[in-house]
C-alpha positions as CSV (number, residue, x, y, z in Angstrom):
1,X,-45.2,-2.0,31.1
2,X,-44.7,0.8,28.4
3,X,-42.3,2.4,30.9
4,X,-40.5,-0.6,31.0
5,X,-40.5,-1.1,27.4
6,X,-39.1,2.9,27.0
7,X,-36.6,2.1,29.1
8,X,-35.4,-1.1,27.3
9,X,-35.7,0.5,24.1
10,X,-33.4,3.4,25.4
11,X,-31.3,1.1,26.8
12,X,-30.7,-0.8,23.7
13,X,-29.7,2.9,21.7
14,X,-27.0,3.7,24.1
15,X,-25.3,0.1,24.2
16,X,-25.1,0.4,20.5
17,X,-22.7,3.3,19.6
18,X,-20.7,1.5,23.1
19,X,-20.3,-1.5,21.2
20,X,-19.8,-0.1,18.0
21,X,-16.9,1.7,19.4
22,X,-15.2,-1.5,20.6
23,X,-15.1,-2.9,17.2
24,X,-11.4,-3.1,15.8
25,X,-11.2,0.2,13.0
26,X,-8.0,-1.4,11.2
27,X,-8.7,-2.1,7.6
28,X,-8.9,-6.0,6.6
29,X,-5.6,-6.5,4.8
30,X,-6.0,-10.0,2.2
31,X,-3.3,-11.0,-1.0
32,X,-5.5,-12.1,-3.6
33,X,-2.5,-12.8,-5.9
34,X,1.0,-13.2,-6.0
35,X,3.0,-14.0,-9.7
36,X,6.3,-13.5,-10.8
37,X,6.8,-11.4,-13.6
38,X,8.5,-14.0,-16.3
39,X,9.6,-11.2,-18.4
40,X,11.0,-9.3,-15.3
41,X,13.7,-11.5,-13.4
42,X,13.8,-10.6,-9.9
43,X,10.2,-8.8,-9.7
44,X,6.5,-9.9,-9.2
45,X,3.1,-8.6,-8.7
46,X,0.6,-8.6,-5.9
47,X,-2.7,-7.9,-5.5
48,X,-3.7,-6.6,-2.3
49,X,-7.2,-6.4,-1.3
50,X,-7.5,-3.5,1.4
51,X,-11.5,-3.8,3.4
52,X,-12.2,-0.9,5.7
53,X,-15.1,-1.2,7.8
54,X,-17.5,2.3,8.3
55,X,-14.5,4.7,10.0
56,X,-12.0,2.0,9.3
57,X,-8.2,3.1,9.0
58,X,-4.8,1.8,9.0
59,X,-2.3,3.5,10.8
60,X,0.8,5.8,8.5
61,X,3.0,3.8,7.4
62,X,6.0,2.4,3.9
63,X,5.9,-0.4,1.9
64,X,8.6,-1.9,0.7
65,X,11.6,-0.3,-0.6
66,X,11.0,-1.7,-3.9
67,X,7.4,-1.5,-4.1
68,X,5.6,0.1,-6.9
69,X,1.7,0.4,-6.4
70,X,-1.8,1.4,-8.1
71,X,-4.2,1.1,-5.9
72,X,-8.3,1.3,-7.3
73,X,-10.8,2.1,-5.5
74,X,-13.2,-0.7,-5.7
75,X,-15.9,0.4,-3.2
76,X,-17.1,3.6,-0.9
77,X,-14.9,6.0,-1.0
78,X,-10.9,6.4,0.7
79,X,-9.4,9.0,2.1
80,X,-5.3,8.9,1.7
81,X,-2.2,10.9,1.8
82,X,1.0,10.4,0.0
83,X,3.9,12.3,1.7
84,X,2.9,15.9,2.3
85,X,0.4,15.8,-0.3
86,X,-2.9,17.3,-0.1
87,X,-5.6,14.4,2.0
88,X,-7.2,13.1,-1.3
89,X,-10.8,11.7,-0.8
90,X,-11.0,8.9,-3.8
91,X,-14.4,7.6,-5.3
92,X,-15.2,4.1,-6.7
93,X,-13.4,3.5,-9.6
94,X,-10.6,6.6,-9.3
95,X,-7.0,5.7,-8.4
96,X,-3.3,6.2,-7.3
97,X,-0.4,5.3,-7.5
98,X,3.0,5.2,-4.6
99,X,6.2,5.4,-5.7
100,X,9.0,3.4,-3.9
101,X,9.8,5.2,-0.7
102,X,6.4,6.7,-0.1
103,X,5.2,7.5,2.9
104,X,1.5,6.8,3.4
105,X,0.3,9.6,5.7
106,X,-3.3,9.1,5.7
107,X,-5.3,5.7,5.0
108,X,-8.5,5.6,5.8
109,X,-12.4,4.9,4.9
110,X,-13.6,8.0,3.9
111,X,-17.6,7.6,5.8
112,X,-17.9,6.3,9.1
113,X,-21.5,4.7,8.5
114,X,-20.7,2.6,4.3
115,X,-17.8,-0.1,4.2
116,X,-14.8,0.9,1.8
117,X,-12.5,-1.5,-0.3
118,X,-9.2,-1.2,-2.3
119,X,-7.5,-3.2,-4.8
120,X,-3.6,-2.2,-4.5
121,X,-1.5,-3.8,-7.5
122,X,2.2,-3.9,-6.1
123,X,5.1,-4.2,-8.2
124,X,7.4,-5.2,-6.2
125,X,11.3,-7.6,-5.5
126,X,9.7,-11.5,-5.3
127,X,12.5,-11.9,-2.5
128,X,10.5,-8.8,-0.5
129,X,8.6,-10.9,2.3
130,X,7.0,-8.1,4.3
131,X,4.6,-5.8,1.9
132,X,3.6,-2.4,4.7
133,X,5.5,-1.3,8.0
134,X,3.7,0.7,10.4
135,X,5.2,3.8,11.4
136,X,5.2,2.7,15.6
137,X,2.8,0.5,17.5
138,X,1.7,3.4,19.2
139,X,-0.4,4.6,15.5
């Protein structure tokens, strides 16, 4: 019987990392809010809330052309790369910001065992429908 119950036990701690590796690693992607800017004709804000499981990630990618964005670190910690800038590890509570045009190298939760969020402010056109393009499918 304890044989049995080794084995089971063993059993149980290799199926785990298996099945941990099938989980999905793409970051949870939510708008929180959306307002025009009444002093700004043209322009409004977004609130993006980014959620990255332990090892979470989104693939490289733009944003809109017009996007402006300040992005907080709310929880965990986030690795990111703007351009060919140095990989930046931020900490709960530090922060960024993209300019129009920048290309977002690296994304990604910075610990593969804590979860990680973002809060991402985009200023942006109101008429822009489409908020992050992934570089390919293949990322």
């Amino acid at each position: 019987m304890r044989k049995l119950a080794t084995f089971l036990f063993c059993s149980v701690l290799i199926a785990v990392p298996a099945a941990a590796a099938d989980k999905p690693r793409s970051a949870k992607v939510s708008v929180v809010f959306d307002h025009p800017l009444p002093n700004v004709p043209g322009k409004s804000v977004r609130g993006v809330l980014v959620e990255y499981g332990p090892g979470g990630r989104n693939p490289s990618h733009t944003h809109a052309k017009s996007a402006f964005i300040y992005a907080t670190v709310i929880e965990g910690e986030i690795k990111s790369q703007i351009n060919d800038g140095k990989v930046t590890i931020y900490k709960t509570g530090e922060n960024w910001t993209e300019m129009p045009g920048d290309h977002h190298q690296v994304s990604a939760n910075a610990s593969d065992t804590k979860p990680a969020k973002i809060l991402a402010v985009f200023v942006v056109n109101t008429d822009e429908t489409k908020l992050t393009m992934p570089d390919r499918a293949t990322d």
